[in-house]
DRENRO-880997 format. One line per 3 residues: number of its first residue (from 1); their letters; for each residue x, z, y of N, C-alpha, C. Coordinates in steps of 0.001 Angstrom, whole numbers, always signed. Atoms other than C-alpha are relative to their C-alpha. Example, Ala and Ser with C-alpha at 12.3 -4.5 7.8 and 13.67 -1.06 7.14 Angstrom:
BEGIN
1 = AS = +890:+0:-1190:+12300:+7800:-4500:+900:+0:+1200; -820:-60:-1190:+13670:+7140:-1060:-770:+730:+1090 .
This chain:
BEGIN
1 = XXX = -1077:+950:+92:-166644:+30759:-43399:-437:-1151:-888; +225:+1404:+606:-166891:+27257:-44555:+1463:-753:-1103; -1122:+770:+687:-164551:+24743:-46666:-480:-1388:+209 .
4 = XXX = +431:+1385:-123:-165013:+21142:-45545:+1014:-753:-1085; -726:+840:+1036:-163988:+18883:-48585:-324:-1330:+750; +290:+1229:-603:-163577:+15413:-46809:+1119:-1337:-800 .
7 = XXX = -981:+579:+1057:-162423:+12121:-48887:+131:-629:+1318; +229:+1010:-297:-161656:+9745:-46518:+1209:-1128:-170; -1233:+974:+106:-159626:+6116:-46428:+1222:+632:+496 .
10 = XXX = -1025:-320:-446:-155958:+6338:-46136:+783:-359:+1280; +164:+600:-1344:-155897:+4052:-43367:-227:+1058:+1370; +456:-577:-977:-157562:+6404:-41422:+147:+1493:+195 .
13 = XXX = -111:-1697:+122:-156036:+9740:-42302:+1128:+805:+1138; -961:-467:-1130:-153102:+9837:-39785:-593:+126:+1350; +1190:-603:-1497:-155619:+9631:-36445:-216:+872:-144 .
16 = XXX = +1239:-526:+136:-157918:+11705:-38091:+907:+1855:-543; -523:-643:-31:-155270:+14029:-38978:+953:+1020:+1114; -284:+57:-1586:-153752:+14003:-35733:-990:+774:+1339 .
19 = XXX = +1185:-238:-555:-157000:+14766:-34325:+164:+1453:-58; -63:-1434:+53:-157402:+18071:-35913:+656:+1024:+86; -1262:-1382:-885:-154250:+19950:-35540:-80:-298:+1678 .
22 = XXX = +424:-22:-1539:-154926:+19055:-31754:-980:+1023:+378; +718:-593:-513:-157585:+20632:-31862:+114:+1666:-580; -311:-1765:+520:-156187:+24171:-33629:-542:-692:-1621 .
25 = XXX = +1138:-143:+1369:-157979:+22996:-37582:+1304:-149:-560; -665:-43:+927:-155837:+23573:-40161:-255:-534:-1596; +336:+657:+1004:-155775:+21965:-43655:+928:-341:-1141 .
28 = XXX = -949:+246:+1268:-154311:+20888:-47268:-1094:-1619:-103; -149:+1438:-676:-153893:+17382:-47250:+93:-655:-1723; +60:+538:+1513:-154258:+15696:-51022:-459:-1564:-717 .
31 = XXX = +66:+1165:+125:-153503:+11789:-51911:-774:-219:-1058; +825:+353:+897:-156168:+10441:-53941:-523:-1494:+60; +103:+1224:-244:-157366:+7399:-55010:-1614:-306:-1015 .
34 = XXX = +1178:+2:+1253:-161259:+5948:-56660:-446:-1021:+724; +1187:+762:-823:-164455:+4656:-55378:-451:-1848:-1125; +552:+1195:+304:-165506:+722:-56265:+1380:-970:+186 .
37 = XXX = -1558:+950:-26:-161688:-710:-55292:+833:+623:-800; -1372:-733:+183:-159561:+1951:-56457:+692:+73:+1157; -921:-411:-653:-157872:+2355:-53453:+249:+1321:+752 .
40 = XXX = -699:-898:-316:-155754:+4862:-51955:-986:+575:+910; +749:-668:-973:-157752:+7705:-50213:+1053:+1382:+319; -686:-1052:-763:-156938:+11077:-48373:-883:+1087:-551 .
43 = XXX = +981:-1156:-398:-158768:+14348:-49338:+536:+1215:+741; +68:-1108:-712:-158939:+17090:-46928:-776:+1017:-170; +881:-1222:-43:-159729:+20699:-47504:+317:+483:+1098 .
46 = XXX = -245:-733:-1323:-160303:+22114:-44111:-870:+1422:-23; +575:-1455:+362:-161439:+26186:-44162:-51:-119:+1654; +83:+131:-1781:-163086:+26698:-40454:-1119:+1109:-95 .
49 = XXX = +634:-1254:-222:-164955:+29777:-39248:-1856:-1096:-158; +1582:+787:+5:-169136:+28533:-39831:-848:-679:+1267; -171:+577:-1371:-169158:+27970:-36150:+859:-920:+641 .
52 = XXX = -605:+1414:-217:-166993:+25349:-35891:-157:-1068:-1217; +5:+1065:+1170:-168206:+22914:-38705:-50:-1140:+603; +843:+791:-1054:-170098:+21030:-35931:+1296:-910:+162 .
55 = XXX = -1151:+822:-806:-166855:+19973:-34331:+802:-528:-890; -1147:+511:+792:-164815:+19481:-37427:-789:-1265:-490; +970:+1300:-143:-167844:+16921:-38238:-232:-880:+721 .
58 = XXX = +442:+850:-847:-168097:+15590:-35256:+1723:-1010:-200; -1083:+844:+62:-163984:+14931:-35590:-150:-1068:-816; +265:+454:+1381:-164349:+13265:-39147:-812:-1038:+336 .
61 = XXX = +537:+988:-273:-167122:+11095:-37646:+842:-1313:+1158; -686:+751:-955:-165075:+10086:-34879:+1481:-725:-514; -1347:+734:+903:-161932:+8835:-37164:-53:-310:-1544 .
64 = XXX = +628:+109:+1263:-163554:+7785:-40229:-629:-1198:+232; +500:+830:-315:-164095:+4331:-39368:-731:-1045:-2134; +348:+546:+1603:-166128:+2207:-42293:+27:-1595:+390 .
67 = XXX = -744:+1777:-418:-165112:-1804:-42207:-959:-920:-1516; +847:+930:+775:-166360:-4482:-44043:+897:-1361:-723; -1095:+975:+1036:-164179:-6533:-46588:-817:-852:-1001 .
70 = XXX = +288:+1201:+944:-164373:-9448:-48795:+654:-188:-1587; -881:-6:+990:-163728:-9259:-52386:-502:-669:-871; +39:+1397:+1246:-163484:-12064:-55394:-899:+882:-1315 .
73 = XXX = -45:-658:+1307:-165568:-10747:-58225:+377:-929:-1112; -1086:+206:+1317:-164440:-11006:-61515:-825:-1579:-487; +404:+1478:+512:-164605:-14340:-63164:-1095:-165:-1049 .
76 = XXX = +808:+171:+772:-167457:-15237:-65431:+226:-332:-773; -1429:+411:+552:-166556:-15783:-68833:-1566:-1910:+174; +899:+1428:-157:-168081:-20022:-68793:+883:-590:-975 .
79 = XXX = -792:+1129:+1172:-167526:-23155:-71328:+1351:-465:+382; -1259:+687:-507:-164396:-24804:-71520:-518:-1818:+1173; +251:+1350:-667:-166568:-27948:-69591:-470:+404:+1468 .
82 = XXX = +168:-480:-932:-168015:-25680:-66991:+588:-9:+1003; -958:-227:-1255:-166141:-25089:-63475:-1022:+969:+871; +341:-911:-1335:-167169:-22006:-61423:+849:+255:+579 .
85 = XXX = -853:-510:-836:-166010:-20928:-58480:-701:+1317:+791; +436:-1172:-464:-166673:-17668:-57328:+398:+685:+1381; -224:-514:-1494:-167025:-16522:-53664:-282:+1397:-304 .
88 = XXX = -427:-1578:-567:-165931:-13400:-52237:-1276:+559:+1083; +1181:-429:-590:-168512:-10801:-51730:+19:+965:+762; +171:-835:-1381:-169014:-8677:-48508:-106:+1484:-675 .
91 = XXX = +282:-2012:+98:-168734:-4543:-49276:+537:+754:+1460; -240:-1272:-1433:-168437:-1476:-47066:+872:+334:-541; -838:-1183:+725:-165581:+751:-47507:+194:+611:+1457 .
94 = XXX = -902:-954:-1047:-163983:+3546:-45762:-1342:+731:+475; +744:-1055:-540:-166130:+6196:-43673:+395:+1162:-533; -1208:-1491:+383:-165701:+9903:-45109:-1420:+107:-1376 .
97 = XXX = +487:-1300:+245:-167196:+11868:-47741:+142:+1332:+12; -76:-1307:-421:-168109:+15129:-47001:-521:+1272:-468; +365:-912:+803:-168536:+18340:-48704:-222:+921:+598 .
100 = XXX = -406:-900:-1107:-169140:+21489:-46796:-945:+834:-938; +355:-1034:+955:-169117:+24859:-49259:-258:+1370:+801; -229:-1657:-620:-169850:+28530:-48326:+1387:+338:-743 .
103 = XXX = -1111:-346:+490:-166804:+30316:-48781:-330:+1559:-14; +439:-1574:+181:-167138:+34039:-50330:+1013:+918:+144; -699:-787:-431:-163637:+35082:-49771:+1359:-1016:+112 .
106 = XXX = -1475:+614:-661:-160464:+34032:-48263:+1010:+796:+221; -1567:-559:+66:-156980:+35256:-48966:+1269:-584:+465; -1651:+699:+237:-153415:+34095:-48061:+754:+615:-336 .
109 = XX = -1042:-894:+380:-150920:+35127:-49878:+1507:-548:+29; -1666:-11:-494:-147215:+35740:-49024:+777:+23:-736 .
């Protein structure tokens, strides 16, 4: 048995969520937020027999889109005679990270 720890954007957690109860995967669903923006992410712990990781990977790839944004960095500190202007610089975000643990025992309890 496995444990897929997956962060991904929040944007992209309702498809990608959608996705996997379709397909039978079950999961605990946990709002989080970090990275280089701070913004809002999704983590997913999904527990899946070691024979289906493949597919829960392949889902995750398939709704885990990564985009390309424009952001202002921070101002420089400059003289009071100076004038900068600071353009907005190109980053990646979004796609998944992905964790995938052995699991040594699995309980549910009632």
């Amino acid at each position: 048995m496995k444990l897929i720890v997956a962060v991904v954007q929040e944007r992209d957690a309702e498809a990608l969520t959608r996705a996997l109860l379709a397909r039978g995967f079950f999961f605990t669903q946990i709002s989080s937020s970090g990275g280089f923006l701070r913004e809002s992410n999704v983590t997913l712990m999904i527990g899946v027999q070691s024979h289906l990781t493949a597919e829960v990977l392949r889902i995750l790839r398939q709704h885990s889109q990564s985009r390309t944004r424009y952001v202002n960095p921070l101002m420089p500190i400059v003289e009071p005679a100076e004038h900068h202007v600071a353009s907005p610089v190109e980053v990646y975000v979004g796609g998944a990270t992905v964790f995938v643990l052995p699991v040594e025992r699995y309980e549910r309890v009632a």
